[in-house]
N, CA, C, O and CB atoms as a CASP TS submission, in Angstrom:
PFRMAT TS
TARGET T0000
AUTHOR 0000-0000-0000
METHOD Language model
MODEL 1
PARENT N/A
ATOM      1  N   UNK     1     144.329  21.386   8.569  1.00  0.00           N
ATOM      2  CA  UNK     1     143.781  20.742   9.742  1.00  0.00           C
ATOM      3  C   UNK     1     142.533  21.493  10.158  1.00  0.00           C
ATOM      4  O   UNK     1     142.641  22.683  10.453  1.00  0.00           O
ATOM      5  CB  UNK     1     144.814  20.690  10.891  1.00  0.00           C
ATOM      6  N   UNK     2     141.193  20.802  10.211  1.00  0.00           N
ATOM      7  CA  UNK     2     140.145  21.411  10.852  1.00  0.00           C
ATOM      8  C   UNK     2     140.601  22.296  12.612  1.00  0.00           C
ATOM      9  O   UNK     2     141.272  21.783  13.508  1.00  0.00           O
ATOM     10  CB  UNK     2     139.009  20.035  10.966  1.00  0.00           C
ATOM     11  N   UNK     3     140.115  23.364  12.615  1.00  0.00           N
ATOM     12  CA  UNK     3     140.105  23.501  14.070  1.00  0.00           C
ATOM     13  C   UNK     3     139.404  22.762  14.690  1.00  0.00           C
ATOM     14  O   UNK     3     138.321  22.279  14.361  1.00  0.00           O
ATOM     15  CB  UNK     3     139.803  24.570  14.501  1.00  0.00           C
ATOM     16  N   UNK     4     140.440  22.539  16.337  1.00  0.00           N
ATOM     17  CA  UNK     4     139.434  21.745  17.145  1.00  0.00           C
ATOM     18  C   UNK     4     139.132  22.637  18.536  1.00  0.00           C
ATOM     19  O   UNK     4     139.701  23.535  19.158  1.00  0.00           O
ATOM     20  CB  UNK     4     140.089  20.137  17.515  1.00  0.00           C
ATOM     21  N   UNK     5     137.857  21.828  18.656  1.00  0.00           N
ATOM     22  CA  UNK     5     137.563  22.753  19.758  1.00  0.00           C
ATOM     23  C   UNK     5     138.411  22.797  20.846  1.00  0.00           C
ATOM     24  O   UNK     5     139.376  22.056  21.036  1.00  0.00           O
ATOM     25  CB  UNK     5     136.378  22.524  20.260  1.00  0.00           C
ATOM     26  N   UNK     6     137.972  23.797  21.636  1.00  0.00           N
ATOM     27  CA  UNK     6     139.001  24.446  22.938  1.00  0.00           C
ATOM     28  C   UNK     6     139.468  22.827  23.701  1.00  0.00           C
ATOM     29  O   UNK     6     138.743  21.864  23.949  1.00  0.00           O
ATOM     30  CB  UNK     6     137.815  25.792  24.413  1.00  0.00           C
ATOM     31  N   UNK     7     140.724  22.983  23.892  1.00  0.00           N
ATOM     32  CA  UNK     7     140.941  21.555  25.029  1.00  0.00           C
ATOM     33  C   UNK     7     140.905  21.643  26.376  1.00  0.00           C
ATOM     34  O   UNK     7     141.509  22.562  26.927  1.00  0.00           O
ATOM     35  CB  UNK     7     142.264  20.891  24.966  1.00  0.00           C
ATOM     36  N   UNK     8     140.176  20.682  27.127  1.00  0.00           N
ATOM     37  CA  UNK     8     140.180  21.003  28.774  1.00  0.00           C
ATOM     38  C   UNK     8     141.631  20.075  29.650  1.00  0.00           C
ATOM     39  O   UNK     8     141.952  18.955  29.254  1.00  0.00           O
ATOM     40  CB  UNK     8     138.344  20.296  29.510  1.00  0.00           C
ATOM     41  N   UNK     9     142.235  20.640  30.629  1.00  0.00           N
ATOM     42  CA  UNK     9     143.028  20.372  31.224  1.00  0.00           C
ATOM     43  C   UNK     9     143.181  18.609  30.829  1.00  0.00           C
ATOM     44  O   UNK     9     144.224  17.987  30.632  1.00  0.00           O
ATOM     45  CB  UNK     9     142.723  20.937  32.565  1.00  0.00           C
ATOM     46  N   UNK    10     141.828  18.123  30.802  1.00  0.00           N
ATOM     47  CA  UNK    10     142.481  16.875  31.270  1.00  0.00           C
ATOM     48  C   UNK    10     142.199  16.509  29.888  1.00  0.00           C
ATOM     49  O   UNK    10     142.084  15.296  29.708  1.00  0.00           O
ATOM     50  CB  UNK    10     141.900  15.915  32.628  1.00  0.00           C
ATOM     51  N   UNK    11     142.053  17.283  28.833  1.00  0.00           N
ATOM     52  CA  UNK    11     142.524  16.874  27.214  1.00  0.00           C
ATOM     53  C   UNK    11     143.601  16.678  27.508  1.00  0.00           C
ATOM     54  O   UNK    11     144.034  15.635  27.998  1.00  0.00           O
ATOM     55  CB  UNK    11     142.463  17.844  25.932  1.00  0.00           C
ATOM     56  N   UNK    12     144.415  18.003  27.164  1.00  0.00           N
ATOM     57  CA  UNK    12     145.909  18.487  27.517  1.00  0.00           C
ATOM     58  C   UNK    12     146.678  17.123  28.034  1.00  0.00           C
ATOM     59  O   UNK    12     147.446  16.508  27.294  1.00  0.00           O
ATOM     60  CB  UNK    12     145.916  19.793  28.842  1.00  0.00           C
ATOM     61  N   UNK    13     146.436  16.785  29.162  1.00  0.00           N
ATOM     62  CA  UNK    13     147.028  16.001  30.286  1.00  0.00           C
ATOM     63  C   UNK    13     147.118  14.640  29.403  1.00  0.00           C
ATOM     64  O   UNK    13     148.118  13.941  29.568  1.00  0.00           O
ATOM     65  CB  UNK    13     146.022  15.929  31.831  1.00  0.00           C
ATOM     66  N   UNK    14     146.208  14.262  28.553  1.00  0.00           N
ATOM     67  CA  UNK    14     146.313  12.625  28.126  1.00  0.00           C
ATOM     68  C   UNK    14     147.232  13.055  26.736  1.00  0.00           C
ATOM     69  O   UNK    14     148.274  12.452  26.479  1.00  0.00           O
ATOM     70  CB  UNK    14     144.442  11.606  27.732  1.00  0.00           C
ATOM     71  N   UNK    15     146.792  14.012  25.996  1.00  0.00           N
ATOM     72  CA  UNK    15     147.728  14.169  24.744  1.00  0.00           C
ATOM     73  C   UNK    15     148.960  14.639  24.942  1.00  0.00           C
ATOM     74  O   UNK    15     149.799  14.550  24.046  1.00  0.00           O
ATOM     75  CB  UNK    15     147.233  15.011  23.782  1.00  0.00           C
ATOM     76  N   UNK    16     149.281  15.284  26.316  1.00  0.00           N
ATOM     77  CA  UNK    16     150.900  15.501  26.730  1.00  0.00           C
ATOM     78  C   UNK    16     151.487  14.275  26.904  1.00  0.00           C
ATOM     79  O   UNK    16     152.511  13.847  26.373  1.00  0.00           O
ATOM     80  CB  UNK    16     151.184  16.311  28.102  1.00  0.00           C
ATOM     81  N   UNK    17     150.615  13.641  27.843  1.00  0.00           N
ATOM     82  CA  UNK    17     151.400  12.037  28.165  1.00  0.00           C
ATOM     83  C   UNK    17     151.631  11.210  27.176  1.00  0.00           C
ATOM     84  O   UNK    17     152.371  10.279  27.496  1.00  0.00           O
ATOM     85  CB  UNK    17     150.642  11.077  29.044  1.00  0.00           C
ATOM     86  N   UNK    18     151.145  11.211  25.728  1.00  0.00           N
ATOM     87  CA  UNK    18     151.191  10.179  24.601  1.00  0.00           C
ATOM     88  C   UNK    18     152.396  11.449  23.675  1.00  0.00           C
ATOM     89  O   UNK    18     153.341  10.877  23.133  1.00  0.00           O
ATOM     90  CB  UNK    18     149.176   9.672  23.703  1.00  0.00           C
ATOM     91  N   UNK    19     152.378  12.602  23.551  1.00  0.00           N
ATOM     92  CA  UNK    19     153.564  13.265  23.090  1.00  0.00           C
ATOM     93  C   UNK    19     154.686  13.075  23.915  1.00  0.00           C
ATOM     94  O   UNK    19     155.723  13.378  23.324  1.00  0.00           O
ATOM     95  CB  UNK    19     153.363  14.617  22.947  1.00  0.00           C
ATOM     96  N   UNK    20     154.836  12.728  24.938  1.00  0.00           N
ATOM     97  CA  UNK    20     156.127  12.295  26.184  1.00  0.00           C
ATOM     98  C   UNK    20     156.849  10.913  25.845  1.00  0.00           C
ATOM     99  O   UNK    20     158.015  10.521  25.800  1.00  0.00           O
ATOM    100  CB  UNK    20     155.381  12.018  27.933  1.00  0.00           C
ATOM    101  N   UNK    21     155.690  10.413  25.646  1.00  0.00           N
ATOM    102  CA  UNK    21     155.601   8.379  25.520  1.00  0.00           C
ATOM    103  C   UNK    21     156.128   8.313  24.354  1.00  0.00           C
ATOM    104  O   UNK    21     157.240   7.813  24.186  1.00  0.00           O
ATOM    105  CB  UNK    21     153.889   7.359  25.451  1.00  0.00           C
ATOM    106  N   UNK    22     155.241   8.920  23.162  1.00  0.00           N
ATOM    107  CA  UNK    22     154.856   8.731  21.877  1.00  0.00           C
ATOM    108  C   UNK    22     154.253   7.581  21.226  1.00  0.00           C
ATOM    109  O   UNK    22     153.843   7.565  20.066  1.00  0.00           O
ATOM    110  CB  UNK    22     155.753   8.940  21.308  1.00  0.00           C
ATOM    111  N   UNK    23     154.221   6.356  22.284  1.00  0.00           N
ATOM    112  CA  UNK    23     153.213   5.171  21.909  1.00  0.00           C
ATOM    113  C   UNK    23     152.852   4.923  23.446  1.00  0.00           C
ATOM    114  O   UNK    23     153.574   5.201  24.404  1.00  0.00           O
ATOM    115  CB  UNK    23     153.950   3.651  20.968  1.00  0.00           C
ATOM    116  N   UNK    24     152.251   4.647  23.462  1.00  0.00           N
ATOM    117  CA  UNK    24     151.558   4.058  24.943  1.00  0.00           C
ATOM    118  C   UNK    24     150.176   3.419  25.173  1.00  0.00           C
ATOM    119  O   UNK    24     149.379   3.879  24.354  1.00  0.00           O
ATOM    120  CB  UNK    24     151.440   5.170  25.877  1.00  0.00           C
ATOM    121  N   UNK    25     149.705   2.667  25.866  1.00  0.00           N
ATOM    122  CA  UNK    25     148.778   1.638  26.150  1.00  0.00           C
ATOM    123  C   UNK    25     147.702   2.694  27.120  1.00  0.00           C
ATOM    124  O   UNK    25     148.241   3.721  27.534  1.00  0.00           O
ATOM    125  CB  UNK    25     149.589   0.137  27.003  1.00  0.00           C
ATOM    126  N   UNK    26     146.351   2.495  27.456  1.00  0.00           N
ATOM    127  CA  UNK    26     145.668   3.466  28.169  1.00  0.00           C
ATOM    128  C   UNK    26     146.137   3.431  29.860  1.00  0.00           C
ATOM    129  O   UNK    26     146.173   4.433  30.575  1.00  0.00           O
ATOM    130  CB  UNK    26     144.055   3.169  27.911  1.00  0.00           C
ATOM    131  N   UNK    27     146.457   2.125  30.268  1.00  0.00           N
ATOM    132  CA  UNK    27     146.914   2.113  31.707  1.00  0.00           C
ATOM    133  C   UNK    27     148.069   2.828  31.906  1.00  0.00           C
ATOM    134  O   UNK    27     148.300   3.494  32.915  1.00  0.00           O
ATOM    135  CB  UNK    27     147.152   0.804  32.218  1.00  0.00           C
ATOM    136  N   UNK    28     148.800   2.700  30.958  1.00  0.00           N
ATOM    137  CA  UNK    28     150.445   3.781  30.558  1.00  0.00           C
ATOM    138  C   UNK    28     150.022   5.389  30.714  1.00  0.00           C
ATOM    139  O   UNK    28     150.624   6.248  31.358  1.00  0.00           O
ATOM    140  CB  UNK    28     151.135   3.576  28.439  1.00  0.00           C
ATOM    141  N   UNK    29     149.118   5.494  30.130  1.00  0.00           N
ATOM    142  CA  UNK    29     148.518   7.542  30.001  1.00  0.00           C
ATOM    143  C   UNK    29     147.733   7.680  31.362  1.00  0.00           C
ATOM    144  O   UNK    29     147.653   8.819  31.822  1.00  0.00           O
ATOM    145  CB  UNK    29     146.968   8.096  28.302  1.00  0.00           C
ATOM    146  N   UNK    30     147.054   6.488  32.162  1.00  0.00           N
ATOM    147  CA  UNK    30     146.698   6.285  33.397  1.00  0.00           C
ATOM    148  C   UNK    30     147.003   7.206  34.019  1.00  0.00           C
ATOM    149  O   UNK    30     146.492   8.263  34.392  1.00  0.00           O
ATOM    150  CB  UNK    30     147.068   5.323  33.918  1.00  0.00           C
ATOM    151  N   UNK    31     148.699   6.257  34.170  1.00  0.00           N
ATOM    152  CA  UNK    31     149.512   5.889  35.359  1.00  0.00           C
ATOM    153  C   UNK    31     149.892   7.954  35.136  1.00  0.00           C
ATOM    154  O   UNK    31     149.487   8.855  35.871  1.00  0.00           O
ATOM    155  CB  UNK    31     151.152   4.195  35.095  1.00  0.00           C
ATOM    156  N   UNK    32     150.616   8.052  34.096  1.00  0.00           N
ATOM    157  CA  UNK    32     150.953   9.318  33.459  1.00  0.00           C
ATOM    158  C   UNK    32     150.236  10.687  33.952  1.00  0.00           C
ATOM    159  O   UNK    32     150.841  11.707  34.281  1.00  0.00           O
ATOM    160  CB  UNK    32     150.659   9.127  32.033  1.00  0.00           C
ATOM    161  N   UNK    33     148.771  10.504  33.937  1.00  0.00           N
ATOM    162  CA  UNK    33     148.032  11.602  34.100  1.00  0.00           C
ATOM    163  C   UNK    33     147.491  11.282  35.484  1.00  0.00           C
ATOM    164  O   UNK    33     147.000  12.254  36.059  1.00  0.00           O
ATOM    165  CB  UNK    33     146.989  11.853  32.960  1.00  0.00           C
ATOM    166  N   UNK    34     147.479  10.404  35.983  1.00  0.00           N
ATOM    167  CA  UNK    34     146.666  10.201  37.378  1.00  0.00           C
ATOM    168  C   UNK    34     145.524  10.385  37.397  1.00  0.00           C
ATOM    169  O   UNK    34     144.949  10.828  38.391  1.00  0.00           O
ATOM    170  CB  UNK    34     146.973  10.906  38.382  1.00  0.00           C
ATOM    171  N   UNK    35     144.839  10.032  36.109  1.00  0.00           N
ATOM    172  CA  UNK    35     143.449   9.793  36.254  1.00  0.00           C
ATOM    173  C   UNK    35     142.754   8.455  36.148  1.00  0.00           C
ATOM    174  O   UNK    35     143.509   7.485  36.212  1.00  0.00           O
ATOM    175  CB  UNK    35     142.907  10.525  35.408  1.00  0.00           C
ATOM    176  N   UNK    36     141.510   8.219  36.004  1.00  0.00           N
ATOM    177  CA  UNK    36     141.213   6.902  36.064  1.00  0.00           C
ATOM    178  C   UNK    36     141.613   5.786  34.891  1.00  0.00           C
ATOM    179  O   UNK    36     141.843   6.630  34.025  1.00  0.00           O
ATOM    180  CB  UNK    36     139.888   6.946  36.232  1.00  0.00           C
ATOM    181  N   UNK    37     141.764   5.040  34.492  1.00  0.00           N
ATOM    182  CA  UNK    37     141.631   4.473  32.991  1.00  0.00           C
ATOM    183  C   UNK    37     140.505   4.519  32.417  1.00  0.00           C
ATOM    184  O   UNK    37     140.532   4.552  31.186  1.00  0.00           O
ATOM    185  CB  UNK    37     141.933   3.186  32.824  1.00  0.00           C
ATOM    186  N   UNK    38     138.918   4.539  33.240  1.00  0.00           N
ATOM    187  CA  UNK    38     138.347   4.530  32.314  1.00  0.00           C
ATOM    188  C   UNK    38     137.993   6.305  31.876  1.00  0.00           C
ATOM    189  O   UNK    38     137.309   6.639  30.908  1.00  0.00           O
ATOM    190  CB  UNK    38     137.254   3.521  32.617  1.00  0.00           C
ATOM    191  N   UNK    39     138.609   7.194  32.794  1.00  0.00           N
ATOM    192  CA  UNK    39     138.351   8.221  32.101  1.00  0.00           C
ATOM    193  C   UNK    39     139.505   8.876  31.065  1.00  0.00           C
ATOM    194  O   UNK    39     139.169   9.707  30.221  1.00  0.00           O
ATOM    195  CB  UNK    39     137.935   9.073  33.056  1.00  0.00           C
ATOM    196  N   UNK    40     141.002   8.389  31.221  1.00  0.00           N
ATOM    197  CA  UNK    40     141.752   8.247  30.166  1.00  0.00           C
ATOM    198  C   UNK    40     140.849   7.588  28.979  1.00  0.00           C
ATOM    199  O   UNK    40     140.807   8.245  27.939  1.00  0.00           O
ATOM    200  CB  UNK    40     142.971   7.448  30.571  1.00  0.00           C
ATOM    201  N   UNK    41     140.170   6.446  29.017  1.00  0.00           N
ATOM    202  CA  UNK    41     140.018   5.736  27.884  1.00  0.00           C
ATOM    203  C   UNK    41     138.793   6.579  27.339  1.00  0.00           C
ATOM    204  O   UNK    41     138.657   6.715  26.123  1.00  0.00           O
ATOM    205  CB  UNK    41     139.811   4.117  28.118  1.00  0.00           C
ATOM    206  N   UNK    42     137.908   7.140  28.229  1.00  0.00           N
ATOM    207  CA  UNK    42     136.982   8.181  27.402  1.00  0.00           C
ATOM    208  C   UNK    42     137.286   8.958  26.932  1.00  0.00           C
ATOM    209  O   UNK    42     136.391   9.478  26.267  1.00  0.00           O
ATOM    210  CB  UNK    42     136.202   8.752  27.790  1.00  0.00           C
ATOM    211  N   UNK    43     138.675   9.667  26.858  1.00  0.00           N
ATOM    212  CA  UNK    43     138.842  11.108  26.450  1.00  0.00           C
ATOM    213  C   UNK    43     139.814  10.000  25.148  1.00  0.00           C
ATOM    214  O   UNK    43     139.104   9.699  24.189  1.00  0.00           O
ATOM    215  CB  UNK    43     139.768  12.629  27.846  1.00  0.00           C
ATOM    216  N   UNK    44     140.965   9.559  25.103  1.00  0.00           N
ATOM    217  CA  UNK    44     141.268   8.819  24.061  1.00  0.00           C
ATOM    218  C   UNK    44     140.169   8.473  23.004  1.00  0.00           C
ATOM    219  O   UNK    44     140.305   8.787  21.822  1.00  0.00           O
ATOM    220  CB  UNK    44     141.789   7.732  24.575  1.00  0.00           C
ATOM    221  N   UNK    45     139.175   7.873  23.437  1.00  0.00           N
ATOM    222  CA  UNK    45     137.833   7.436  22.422  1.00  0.00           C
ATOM    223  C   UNK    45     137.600   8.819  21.604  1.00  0.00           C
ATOM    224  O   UNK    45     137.774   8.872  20.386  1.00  0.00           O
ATOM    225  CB  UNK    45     136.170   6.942  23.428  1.00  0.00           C
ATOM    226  N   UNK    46     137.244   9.788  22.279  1.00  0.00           N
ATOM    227  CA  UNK    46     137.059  11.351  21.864  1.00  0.00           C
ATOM    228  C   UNK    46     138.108  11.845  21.202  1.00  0.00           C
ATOM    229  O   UNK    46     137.883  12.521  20.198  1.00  0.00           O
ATOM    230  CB  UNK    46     136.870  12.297  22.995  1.00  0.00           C
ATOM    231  N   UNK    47     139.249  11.646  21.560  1.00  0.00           N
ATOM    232  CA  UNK    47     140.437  12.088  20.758  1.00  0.00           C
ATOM    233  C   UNK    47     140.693  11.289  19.527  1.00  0.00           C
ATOM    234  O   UNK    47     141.363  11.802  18.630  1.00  0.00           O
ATOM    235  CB  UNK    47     141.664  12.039  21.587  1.00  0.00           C
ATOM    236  N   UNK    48     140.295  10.262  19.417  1.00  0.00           N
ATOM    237  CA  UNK    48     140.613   9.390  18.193  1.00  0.00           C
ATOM    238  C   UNK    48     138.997  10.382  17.042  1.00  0.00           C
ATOM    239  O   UNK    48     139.018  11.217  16.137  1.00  0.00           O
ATOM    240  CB  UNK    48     140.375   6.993  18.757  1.00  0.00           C
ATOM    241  N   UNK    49     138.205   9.867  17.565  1.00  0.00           N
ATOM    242  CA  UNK    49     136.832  10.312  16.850  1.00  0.00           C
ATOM    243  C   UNK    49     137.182  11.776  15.932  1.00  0.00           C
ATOM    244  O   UNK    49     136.788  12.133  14.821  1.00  0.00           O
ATOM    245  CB  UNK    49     135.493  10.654  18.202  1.00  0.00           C
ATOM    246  N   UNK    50     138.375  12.623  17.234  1.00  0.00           N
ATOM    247  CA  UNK    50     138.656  13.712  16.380  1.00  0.00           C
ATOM    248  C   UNK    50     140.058  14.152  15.751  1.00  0.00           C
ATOM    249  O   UNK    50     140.691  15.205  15.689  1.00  0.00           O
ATOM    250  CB  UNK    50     138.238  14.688  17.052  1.00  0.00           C
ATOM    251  N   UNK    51     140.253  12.731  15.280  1.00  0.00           N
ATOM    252  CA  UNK    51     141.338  12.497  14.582  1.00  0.00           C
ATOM    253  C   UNK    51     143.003  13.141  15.324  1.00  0.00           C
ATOM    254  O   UNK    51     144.062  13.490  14.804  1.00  0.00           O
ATOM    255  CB  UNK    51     140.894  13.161  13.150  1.00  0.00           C
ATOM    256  N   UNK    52     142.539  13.057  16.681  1.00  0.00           N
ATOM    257  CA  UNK    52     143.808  13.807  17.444  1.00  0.00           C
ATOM    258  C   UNK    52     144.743  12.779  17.833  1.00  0.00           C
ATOM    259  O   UNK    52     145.928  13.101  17.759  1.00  0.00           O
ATOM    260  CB  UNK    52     143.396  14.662  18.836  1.00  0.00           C
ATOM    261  N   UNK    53     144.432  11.433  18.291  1.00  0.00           N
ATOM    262  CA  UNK    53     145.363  10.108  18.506  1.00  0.00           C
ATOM    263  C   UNK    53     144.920   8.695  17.565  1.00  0.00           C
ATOM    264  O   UNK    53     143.946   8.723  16.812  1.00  0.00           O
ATOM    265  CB  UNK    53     145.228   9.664  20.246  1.00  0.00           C
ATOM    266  N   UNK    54     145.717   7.576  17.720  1.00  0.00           N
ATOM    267  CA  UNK    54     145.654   6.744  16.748  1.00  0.00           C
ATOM    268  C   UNK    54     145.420   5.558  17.553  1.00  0.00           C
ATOM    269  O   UNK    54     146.249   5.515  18.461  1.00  0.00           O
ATOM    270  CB  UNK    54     146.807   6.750  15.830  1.00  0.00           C
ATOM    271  N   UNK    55     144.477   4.416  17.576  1.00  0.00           N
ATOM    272  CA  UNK    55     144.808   3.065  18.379  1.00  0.00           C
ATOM    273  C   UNK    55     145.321   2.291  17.224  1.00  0.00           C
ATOM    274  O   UNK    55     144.991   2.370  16.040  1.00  0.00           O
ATOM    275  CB  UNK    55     143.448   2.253  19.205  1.00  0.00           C
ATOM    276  N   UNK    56     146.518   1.241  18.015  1.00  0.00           N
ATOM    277  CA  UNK    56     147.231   0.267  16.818  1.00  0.00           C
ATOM    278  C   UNK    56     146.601  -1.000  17.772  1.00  0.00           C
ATOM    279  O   UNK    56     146.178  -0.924  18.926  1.00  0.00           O
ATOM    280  CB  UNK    56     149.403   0.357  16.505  1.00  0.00           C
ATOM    281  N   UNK    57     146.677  -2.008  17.019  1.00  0.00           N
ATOM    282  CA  UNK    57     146.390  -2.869  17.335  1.00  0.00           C
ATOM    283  C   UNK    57     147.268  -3.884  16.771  1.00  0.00           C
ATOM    284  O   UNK    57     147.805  -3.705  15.678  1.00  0.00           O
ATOM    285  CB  UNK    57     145.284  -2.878  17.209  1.00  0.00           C
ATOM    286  N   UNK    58     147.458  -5.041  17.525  1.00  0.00           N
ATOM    287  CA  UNK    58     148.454  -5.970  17.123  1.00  0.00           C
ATOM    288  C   UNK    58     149.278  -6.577  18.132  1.00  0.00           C
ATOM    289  O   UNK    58     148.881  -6.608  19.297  1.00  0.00           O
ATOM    290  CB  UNK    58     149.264  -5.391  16.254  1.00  0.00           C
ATOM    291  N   UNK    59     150.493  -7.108  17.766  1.00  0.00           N
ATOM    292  CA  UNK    59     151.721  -7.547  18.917  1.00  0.00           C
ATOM    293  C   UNK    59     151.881  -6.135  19.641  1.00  0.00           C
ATOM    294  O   UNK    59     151.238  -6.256  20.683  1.00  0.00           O
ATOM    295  CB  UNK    59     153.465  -8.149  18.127  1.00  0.00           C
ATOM    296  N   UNK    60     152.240  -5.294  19.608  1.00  0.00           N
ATOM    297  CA  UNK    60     152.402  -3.873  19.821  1.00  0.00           C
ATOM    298  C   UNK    60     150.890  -2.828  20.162  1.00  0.00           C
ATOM    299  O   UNK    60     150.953  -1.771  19.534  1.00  0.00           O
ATOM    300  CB  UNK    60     153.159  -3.410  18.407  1.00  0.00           C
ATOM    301  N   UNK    61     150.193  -2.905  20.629  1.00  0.00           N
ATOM    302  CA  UNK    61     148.899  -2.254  20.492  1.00  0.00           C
ATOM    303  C   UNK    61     149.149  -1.108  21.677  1.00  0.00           C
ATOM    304  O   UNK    61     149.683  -1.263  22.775  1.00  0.00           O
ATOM    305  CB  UNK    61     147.488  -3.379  20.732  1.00  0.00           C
ATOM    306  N   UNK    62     148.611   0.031  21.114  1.00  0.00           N
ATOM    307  CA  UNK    62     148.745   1.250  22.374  1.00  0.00           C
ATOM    308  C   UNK    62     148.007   2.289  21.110  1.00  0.00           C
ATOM    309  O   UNK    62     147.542   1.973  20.016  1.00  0.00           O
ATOM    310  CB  UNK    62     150.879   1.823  23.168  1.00  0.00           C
ATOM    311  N   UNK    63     148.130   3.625  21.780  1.00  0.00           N
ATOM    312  CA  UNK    63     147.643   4.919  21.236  1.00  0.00           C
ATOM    313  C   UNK    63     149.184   6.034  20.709  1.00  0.00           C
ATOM    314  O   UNK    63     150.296   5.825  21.194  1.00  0.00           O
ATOM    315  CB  UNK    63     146.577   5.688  22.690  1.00  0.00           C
ATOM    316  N   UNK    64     148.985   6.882  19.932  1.00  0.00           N
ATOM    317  CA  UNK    64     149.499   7.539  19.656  1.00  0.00           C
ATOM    318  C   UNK    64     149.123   9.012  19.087  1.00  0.00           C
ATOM    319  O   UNK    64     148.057   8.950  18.476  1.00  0.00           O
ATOM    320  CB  UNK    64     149.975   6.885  19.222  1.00  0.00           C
ATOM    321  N   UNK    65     149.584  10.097  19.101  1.00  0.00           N
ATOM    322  CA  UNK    65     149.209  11.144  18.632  1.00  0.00           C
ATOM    323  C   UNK    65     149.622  11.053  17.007  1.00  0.00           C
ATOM    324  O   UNK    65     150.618  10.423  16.651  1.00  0.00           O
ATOM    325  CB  UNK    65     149.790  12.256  19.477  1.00  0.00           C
ATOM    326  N   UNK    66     148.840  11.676  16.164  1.00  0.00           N
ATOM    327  CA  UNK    66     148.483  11.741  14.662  1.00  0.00           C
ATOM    328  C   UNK    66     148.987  13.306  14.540  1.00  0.00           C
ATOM    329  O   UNK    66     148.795  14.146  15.419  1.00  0.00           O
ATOM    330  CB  UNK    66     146.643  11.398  14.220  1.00  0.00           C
ATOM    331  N   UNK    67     149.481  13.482  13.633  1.00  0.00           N
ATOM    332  CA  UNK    67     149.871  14.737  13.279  1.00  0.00           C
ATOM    333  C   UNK    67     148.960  16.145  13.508  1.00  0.00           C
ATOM    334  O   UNK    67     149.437  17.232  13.836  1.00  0.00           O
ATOM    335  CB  UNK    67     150.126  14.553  11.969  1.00  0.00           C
ATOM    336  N   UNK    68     147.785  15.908  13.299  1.00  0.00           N
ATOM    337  CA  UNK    68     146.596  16.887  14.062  1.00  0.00           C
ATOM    338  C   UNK    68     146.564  17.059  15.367  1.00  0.00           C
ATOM    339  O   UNK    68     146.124  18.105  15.843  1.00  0.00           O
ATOM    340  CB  UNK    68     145.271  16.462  13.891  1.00  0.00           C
ATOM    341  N   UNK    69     147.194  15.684  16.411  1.00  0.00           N
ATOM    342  CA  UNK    69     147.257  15.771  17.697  1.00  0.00           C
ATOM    343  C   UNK    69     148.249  16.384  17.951  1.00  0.00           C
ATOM    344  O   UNK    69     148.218  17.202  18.871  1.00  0.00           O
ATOM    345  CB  UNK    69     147.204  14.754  18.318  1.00  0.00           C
ATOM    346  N   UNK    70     149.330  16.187  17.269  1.00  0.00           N
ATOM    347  CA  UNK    70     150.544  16.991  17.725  1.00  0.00           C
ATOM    348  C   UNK    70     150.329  18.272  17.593  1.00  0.00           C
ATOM    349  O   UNK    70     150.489  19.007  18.567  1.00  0.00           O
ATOM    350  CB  UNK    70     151.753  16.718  17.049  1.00  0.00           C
ATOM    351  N   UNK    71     149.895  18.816  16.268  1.00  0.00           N
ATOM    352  CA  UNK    71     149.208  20.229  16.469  1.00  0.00           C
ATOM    353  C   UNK    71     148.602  21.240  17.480  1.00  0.00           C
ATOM    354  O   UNK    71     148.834  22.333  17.997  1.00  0.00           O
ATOM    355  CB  UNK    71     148.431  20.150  15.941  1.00  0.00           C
ATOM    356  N   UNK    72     147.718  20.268  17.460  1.00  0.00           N
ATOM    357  CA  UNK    72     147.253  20.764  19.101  1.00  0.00           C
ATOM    358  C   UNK    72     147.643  20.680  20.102  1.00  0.00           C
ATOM    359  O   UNK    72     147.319  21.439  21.014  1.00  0.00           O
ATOM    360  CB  UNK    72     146.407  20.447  19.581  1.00  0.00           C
ATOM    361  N   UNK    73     148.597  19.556  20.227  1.00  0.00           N
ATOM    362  CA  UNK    73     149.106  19.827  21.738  1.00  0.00           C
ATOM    363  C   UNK    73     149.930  20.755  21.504  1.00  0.00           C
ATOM    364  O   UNK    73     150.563  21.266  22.428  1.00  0.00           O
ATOM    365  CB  UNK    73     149.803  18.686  22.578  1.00  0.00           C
TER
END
């Protein structure tokens, strides 16, 4: 696994809430972290880019942590 850079609290906070969940939708990690959705959904965007969570898409669509994410958290 590449190292990733240092995580800030409110990394932490969205990749704890999707290791808790283990699938969840961005209003779900929202509600979870008490931050905004669209700043859940910015740090998710960033976390996917660095291969730390997964978006599914489909009947079922939400985020998930990827084995690198679990790492790090």
């Amino acid at each position: 696994m590449p190292r990733s850079p240092s995580l800030t609290a409110s990394d932490l906070g969205v990749l704890r809430a999707l290791g808790i969940r283990g699938f969840a939708d961005t209003l779900v990690v929202a509600e979870l972290t008490g931050a905004s959705a669209v700043e859940v959904l910015t740090h998710l965007t960033e976390h996917a880019d660095r291969g730390l969570v997964a978006r599914r898409e489909g009947r079922m669509s939400g985020w998930s942590l990827t084995p690198d994410g679990r790492a790090a958290l």
